[in-house]
N, C-alpha and C positions, 0 to 999 in steps of 0.2 A: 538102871538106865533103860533096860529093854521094856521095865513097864511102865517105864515112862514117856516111851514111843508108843508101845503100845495102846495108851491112854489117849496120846496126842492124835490118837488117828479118825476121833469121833468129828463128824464134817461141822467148818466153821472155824477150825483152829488154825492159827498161821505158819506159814514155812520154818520151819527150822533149820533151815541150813546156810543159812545166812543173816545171823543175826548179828542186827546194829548196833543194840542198846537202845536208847531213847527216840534215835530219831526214825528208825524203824517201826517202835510200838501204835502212831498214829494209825498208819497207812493199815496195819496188820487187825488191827481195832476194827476198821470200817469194813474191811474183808470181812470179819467174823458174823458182823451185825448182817452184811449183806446175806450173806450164806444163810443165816436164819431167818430175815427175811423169805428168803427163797423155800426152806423149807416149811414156813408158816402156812404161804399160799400155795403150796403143793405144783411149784414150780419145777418144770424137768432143767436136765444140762443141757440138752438140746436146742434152749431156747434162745442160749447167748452165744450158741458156735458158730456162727457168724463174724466174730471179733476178729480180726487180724493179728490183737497180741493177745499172750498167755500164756504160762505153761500146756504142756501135751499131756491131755486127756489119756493116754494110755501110760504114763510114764507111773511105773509102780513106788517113785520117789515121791511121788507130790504127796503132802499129806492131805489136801485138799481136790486128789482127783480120787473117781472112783476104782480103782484099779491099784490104789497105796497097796502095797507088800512091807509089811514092817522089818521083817527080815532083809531085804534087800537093802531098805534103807540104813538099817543097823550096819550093815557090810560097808555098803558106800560112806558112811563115815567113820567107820573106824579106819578104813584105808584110806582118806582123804583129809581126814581132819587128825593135830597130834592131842596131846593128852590136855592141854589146857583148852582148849576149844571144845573139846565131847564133853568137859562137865558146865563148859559156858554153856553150849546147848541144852544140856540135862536142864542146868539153871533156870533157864531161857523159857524150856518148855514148859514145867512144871510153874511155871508162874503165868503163862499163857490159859493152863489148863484151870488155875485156879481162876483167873478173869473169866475164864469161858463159863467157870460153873455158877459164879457169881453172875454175870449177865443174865444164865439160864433162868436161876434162880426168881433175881430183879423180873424179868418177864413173865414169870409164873405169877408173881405177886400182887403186877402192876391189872396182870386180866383176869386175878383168880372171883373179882366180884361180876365180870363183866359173862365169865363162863357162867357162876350160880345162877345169873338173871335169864341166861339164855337158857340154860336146862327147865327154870321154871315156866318160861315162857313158851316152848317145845309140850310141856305139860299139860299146860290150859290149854293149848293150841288141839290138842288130842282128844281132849273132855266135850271143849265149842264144837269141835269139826261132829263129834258123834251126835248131839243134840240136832246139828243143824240138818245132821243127814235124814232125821226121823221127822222133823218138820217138813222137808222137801216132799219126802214120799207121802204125807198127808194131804201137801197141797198135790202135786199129781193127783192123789185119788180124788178129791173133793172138782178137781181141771174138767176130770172125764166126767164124772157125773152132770154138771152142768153143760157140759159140750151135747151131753144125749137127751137132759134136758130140754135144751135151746136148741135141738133140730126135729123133736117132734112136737116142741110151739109152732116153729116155721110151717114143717108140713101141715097141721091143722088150720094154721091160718092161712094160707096160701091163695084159694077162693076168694076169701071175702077182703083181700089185699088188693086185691084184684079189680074186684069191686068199688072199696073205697076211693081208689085213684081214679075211675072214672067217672064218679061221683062227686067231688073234686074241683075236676077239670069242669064239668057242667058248672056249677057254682060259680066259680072264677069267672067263666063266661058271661052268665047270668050279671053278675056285681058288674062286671063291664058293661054290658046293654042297658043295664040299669043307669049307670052312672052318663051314658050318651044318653037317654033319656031324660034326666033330671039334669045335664048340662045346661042348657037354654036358664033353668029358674035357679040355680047355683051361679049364674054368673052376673042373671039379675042383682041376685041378693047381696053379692061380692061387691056388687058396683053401688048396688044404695049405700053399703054398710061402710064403702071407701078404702076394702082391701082390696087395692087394687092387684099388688103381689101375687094374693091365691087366685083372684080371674085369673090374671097372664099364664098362670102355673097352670088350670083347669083347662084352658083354653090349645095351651101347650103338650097335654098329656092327650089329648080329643082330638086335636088336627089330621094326625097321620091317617088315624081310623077313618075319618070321617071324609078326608082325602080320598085314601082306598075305596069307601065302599059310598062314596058320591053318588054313583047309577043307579042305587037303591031309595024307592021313593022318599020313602020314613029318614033313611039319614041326610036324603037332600035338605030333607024339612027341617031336620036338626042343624044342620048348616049355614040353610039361610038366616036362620034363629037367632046360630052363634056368631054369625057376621056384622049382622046391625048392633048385637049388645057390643061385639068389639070395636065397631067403627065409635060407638059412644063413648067407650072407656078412654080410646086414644083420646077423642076429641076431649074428654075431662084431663087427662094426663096433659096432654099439651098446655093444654088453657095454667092446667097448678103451675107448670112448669115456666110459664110465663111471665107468671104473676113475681115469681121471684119474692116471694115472703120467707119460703121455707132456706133453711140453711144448705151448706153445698151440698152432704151424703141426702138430704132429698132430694134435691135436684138431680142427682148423679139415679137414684135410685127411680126417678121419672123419666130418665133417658133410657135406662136399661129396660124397663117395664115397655116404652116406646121401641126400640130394636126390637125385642122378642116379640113384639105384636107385626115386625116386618114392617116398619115405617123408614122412609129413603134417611139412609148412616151420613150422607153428606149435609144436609139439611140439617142435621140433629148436632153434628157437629160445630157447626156455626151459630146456631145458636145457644148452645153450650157454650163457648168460646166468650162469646158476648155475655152471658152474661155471668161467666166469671170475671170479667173486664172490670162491669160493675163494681161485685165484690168487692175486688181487691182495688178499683182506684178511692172507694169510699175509705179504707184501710191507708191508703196514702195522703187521702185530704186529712186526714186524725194524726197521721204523722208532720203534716206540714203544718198544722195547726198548732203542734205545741212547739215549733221552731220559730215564731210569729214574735212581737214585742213582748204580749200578754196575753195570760198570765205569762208568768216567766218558764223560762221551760226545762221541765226536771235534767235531773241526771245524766250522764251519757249512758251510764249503769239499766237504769231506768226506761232511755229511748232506746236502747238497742232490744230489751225483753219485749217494750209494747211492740215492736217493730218485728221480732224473731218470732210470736205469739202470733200475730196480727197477719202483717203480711206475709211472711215467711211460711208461718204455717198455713194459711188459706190457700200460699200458692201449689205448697208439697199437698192439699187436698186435690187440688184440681189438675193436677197433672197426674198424679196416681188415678184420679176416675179415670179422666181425656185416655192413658195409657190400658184400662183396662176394659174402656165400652168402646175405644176407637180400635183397637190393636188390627181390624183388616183393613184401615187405611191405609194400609204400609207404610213407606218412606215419605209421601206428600201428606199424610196425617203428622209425621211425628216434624216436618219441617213447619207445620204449621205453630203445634204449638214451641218450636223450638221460638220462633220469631215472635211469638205470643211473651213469653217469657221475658224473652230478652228487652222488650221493649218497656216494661214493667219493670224488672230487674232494673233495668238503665236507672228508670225515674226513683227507685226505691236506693241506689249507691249513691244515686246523688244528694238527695235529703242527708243517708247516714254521711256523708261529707260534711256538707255543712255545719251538721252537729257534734264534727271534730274537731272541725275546724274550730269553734267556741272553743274548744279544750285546749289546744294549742299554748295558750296562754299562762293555762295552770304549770307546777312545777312539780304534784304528785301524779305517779306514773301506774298506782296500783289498781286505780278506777278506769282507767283508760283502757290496760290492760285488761282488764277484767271485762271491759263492755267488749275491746277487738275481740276477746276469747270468745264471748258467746257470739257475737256476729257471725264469726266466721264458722265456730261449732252449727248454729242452728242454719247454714247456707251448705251444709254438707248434704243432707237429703234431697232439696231440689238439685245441687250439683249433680246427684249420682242420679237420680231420674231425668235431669234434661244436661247432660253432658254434651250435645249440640250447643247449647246457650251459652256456653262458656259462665254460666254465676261463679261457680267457685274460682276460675283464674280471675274473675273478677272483684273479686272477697278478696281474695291474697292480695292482689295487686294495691286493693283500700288501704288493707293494714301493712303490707311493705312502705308505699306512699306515707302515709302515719310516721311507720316508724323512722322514716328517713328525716321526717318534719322533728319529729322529737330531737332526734341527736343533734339538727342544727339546732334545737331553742336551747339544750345543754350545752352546745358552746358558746353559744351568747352568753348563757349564764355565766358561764366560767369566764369569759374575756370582762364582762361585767362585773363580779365577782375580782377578779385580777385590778381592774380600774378605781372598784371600792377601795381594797386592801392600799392602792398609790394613793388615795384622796386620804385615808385615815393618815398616812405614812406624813402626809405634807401637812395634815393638821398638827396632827404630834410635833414634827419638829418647829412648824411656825409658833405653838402653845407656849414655849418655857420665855421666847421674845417678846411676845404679848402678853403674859400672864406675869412674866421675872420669876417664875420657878422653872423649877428640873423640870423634865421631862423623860419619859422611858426611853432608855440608850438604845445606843444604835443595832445592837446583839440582840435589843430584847424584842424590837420595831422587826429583824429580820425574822428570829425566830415566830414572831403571830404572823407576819406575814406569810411566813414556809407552810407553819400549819394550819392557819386560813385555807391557803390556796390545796392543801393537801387535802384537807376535810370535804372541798368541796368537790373534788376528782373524784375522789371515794364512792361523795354520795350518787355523782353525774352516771357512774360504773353500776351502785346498785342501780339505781331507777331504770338503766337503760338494761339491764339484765334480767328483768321482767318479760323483755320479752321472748328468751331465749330456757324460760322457765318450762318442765317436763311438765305440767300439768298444764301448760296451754298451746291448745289446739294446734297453731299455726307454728309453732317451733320447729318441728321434724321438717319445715320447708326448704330446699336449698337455698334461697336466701336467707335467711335467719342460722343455718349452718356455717354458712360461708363467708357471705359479700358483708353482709352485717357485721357478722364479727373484724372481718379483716379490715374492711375498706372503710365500714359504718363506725363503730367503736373504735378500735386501734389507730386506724389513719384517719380517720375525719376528726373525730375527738379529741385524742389522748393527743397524737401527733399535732392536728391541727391546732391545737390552743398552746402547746409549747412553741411550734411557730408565731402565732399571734403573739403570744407572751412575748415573746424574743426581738418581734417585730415592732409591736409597741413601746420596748425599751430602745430598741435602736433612734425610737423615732425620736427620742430627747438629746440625741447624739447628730441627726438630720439636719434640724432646723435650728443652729444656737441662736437664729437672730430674734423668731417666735419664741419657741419651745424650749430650748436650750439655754436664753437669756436668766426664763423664768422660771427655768428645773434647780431646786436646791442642790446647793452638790453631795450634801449629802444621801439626797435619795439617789444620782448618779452610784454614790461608792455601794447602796444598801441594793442596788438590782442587780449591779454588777457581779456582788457577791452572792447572790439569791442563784444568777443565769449560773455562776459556777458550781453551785452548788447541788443544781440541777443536774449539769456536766458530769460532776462527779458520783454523784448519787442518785438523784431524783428518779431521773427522766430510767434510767435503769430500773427500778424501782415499780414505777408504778406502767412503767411496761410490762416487765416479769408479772404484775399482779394482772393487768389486764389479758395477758394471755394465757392464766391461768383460770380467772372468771370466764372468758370465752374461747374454750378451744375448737380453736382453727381449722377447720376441715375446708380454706379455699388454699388454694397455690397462685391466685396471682400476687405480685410482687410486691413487698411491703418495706417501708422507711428502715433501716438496719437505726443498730442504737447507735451505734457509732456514729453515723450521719447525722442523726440528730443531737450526739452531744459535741460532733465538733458546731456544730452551729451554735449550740446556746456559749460554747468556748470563745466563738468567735464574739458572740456579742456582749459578753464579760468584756472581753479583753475592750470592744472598744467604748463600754461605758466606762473602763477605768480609764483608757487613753483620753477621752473625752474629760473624765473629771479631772486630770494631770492638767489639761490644757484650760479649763475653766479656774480651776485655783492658781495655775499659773499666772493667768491673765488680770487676777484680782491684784497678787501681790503685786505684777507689773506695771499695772495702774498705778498704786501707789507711789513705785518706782519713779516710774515716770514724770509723775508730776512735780514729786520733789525733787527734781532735777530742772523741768524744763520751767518749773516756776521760782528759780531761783536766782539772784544775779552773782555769780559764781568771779566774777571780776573786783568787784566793791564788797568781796562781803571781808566781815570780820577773824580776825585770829580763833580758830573754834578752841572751843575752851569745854565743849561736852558731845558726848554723839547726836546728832539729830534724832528728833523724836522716831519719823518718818521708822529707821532703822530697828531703831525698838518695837517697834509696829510691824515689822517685817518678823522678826525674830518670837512676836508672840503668833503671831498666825502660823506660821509653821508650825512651832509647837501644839498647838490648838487643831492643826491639820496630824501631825504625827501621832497625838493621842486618836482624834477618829479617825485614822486610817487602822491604828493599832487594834483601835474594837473589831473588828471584822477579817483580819489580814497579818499574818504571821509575819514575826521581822525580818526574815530573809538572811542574807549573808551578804555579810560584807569584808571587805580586805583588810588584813593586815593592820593595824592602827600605829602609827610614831607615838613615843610618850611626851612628844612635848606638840601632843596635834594642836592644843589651844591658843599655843605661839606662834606657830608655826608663819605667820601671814607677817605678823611683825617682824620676824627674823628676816623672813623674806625681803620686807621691805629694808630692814635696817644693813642685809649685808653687803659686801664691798660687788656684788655681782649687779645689784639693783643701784647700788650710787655709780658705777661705773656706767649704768645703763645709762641715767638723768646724767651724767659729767659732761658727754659732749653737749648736750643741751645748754650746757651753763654757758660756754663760747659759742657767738652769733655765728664764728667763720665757719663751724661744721654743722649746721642743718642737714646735711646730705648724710652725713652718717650717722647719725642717728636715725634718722627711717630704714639707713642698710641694717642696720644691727637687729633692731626690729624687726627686721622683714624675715631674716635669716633665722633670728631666736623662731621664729612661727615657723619657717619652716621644720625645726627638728622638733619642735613641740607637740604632740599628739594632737589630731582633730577629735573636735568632742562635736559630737551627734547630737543636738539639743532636743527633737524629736525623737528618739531612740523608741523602741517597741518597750511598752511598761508590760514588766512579771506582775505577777500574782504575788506580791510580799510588799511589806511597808516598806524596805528600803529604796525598792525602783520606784517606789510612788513618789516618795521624797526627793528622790534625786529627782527626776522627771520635773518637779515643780521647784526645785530650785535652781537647776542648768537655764528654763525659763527665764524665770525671775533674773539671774545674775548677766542671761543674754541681754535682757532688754535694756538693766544697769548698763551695759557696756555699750548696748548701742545709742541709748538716749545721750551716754557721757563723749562719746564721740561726734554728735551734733553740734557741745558745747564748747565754749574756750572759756578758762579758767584763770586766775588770778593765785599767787603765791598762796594764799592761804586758803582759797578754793580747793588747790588741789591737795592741802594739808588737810582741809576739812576729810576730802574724799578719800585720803591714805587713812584718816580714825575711823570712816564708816566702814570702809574696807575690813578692818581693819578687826573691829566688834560684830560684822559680822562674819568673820573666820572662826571670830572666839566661840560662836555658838551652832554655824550652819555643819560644822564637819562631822558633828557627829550623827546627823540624819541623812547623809547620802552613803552609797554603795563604798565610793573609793574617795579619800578624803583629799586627793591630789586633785580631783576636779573642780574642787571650789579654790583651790590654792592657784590653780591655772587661770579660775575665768577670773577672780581678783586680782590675779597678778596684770590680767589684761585691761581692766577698769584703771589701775593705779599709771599704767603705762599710757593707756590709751588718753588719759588726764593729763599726765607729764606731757606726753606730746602736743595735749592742745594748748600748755600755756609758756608764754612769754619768757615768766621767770618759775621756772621749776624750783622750789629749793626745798626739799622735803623736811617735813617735822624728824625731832630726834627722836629715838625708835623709844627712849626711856618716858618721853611725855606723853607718845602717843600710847602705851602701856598705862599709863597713869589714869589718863582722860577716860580709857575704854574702862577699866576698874572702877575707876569714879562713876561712869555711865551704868 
């Protein structure tokens, strides 16, 4: 045990006097690693005594301080610990000491190639350093010799250095008197030859001189010399400059040759001015000329290049000159040609107007785009040189205006578009009555419909999203970030034609005595469900996609979709109340007439249902099928299993002869209206207008509470006869047998029949109602 404390005492190995087992071996792991760390990089203790915790550096227990005494620590545990603990420790350590020598090891191994590299590299390092030391001292010797060299060249030449530079300077001298001498026939020659450049320059490098020594006879002579040949030269520069043949960098180049000759800057500038004026309105009549009748006039593609080429560029030449031969005009220079610009500018946005104006009409957006783009690209040079003239807020404002004009021609289209898709909708269903064939149902009319009008949103989104495209110019604008996307695409667009949409079906619902007469009902039922389907899907839809194509960088305040889809809810609901009310009115017609054109007094014993009723019975049917194509069946109540009797029972029980009995005795008229009157009061009111759902069964019911109201009020205008009012108990009667099963609650039609048959009995003389078994018979038979 002692040499195996003894052993544990090499730095790096962990405490042993407190061992855990496992969950001590981590912590005592990372201790060891550190410690040889520390003594890899020849780290002192002194570096971490700073620490606030630790064991004490002088404690002769620590096996990990400098100062361990193995003896002590042997005492201290064998009086502190009993026998089964000092050989846990023994255990402890001795498996400590093996990790520690395996570690050692592992690290010997991992850098035993990295030490080879380095001793050999220490090596060479010793061989290079001695070579380079014998090449140093060679160059030193070879330094000095040349340094003694090169200072008795200097002292030997020193005299005649001396010399040289004064000889030199006379030279120099000399080529200058020379060159004033031959100035006068050098600037002759310059002026035959028609460089006029090198005169200016010759004449420019001779002034000062000849300024200075003026009082001198000889260079007066030179002077007055050089003043007539330059009063010539100007007068030739002015005259070319006149003449206006040559293009603008000559002209600009005949101004600058006139300044440097010292000709008045105010005078030069005006006529400069002018006749860039020229130029560029010649460049505008070429523009206005191909916006003419004939020939016809190209491209917009096309006019905006000759136009960006043409004037554009002519104008960015003439204000880079103006800017670079005028620049001591100061502020009333550059307002001159500010106002120069602009006024030119004006006539030049207004041409590129008109020639969008042509375009307006087309329905591809990628030429249009493409001419704004270079418009406004090739309008950025003069913007940045005349930024007083305002051209570029100008430019922008062209193509914002444009792009405003486009989004409203893409809702025309769409509302147009939308009006196509109704006129195909009314041919189709007018086709199978004209024709006597089918026709594409009414599911399959919504569906081209839905996807018509989707396809062409889609494309209105691409087209109009050209111009918010990264590769053209005018995009990064705050309008085209913002107002565009928000107000322009989202709410003028997308929003606006769903309103329109919504507006234009309402309109069939406005005027039934116009529009409304001559609106099919079936396209009624086919927009109704279009506007709801919008509601529930659409309009969500192809908002999520438009504000995904343009994100939104504005914050004013935009249509929520809720807003918008309760409105196309609302317009659903009132194209179907509307079509309740128009198929109502059809069947009520019929109603009606077979009532008020019948003489209900004289007529005969019925012996089958009237046609009329059968005619009633198939149109609903005919209605229930195409409400069914479009419109879910809803919920309805409860059903009796004897629904199809039910009218009959009705009439034949002792509760309805009781009703007719006082009828039968003249002396009670009075009660029979009380009985009546009281039955209605406990009787539930029926709402004949009631708000129609979204499901085939309110649609049904809605058009036959109609129908069986108007039954009831046309039969209460009439007075009846014994077998009038026996006829009206069979119609009743047949049609219980078939209306109950397309309404909501089957009690409804049981009610408003119950009120036709009574409201009948009341109007006649001699009520004697049919026996309930014939009237069963007649309706089978029918």
């Amino acid at each position: 045990m002692a040499a195996a404390a003894t052993a544990g005492s090499s730095p790096g190995s962990g405490p042993g006097d407190s061992p855990e087992g496992p969950e001590a071996e981590a912590p005592e792991r990372r201790r060891k690693a550190h410690g040889m760390l520390k003594l890899y990089y020849g780290l002192s203790e002194g570096e971490g005594a700073g620490r606030p915790s630790g064991p004490d550096p002088l404690d002769p227990t620590d096996l990990n301080g400098a100062h361990f005494d193995p003896e002590v620590y042997l005492d201290k545990l064998r009086r502190e610990c009993p026998l089964a603990q000092l050989m846990d420790s023994e255990t402890d350590m001795v498996r400590q000491i093996r990790a520690l020598d395996s570690d050692m090891q592992t690290l010997v191994y991992e850098n035993y190639n990295k030490f080879i590299s380095a001793t050999d590299t220490i090596r060479k390092m010793k061989n290079d350093f001695r070579k380079m030391e014998d090449e140093m001292d060679r160059l030193a010797t070879n330094m000095a010799v040349i340094t003694d060299f090169s200072a008795r060249i200097s002292a030997t030449l020193q005299d005649r250095h001396e010399r040289i530079t004064k000889l030199a300077g006379v030279h120099a001298l000399l080529r200058k008197l020379q060159f004033l001498f031959e100035l006068p026939s050098r600037l002759t020659k310059c002026v035959e030859l028609g460089a006029y450049g090198q005169a200016v320059r010759y004449q420019g490098r001779a002034q000062a001189v000849l300024q200075q020594y003026q009082h001198l006879p000889s260079f007066r002579a030179i002077q007055d010399d050089c003043q007539v040949i330059t009063a010539r030269l100007a007068q030739q520069l002015r005259q070319r400059f006149r003449e206006g043949g040559s293009g603008a960098p000559e002209q600009a180049e005949c101004v600058e040759l006139l300044l440097a000759l010292g000709e008045p800057a105010e005078e030069l500038c005006e006529e400069f001015l002018v006749h860039a004026r020229g130029r560029l309105e010649e460049e505008l009549r070429s523009l206005e000329a191909e916006l003419g009748p004939s020939p016809p006039a190209p491209d917009v593609l096309e006019f905006t290049d000759h136009g960006g080429s043409g004037f554009v560029g002519g104008l960015c030449h003439v204000a880079a000159a103006y800017q670079e031969l005028f620049a001591a005009q100061g502020p009333a220079g550059a307002e001159k040609l500010a106002a120069f610009a602009q006024e030119l500018g004006s006539r030049y946005f207004a041409l590129v107007e008109r020639r969008l104006a042509q375009e307006q009409g087309g329905g591809d957006n990628s030429l249009l785009v493409r001419a704004l783009d270079r418009f406004h690209r090739r309008l950025r040079a003069p913007g940045a040189l005349l930024a007083a003239a305002g051209l570029a807020d100008a430019a922008t404002e062209i193509v914002e205006r444009v792009a405003r004009e486009r989004l409203g021609h893409h809702l025309q289209g769409l509302q147009a578009a939308f009006l196509g898709c109704l006129t195909d909708v009314r041919q189709a269903l007018a086709a199978p009555r004209v024709a006597g064939k089918e026709g594409p149902g009414l599911a399959e009319l919504l569906a081209n419909v839905a996807s018509s009008i989707l396809s062409h949103i889609k494309a209105s989104l691409a087209a109009v999203h050209l111009f918010t495209a990264k590769e053209v110019s005018f995009s990064n604008k705050p309008y085209f970030r913002g107002e565009f996307c928000s107000q322009g695409v989202r709410e003028g667009l997308i929003v606006g034609f769903v309103r329109s949409m919504c507006q234009t079906a309402q309109s069939f619902c406005d005027s039934p005595g116009e529009k409304g007469g001559a609106t099919p009902p079936a396209l009624l039922l086919l927009l109704s469900r279009l506007c709801l389907d919008y509601e529930t899907a659409t309009i969500s839809y192809i908002l999520t996609l438009t504000d995904e194509q343009f994100l939104v960088q504005d914050q004013s305040p935009v249509t929520p979709v809720s807003t918008l889809c309760a409105e196309a809810r609302e317009t659903a609901r009132r194209l179907l109340t509307h079509y309740v009310k128009v198929q109502g009115l059809v069947i009520s017609q019929m109603l009606r007439k077979s009532v008020e054109t019948r003489d209900w007094l004289s007529t005969l014993e019925p012996r089958n249902v009237r046609a009329v009723m059968k005619r009633v019975v198939e149109d609903t049917t005919a209605i229930d099928v195409q409400v069914g194509l479009l419109y879910e069946e809803g919920v309805r109540k409860a059903q009796s299993s004897d629904s199809s009797k039910r009218t009959f029972s009705v009439y034949s029980s002792s509760r309805q002869q009781g009703r007719y009995a006082p009828s039968y005795t003249p002396s009670a008229p009075m009660d029979t209206n009380l009985l009546s009157n009281i039955q209605k009061l406990f009787s539930e009111r029926i709402d004949v207008f009631s708000p129609v759902e979204f499901n085939k069964v309110s649609v049904l019911t809605g058009i036959i509470k109609i129908s069986l109201k108007t039954l009831l009020e046309c039969v209460r205008l009439r007075t009846f006869g014994r077998f009038g009012l026996q006829q009206v108990q069979v119609d009743c009667h047949f049609l219980q047998l078939y209306l109950w099963r397309f309404v909501a609650d089957e009690e409804l039609v049981h009610l408003l029949l119950d009120e036709v048959v009574a409201s009948a009995a009341l109007r006649c003389p001699d009520p004697v109602p049919m026996e309930p078994s014939v009237v069963e018979v007649i309706c089978e038979r029918g």
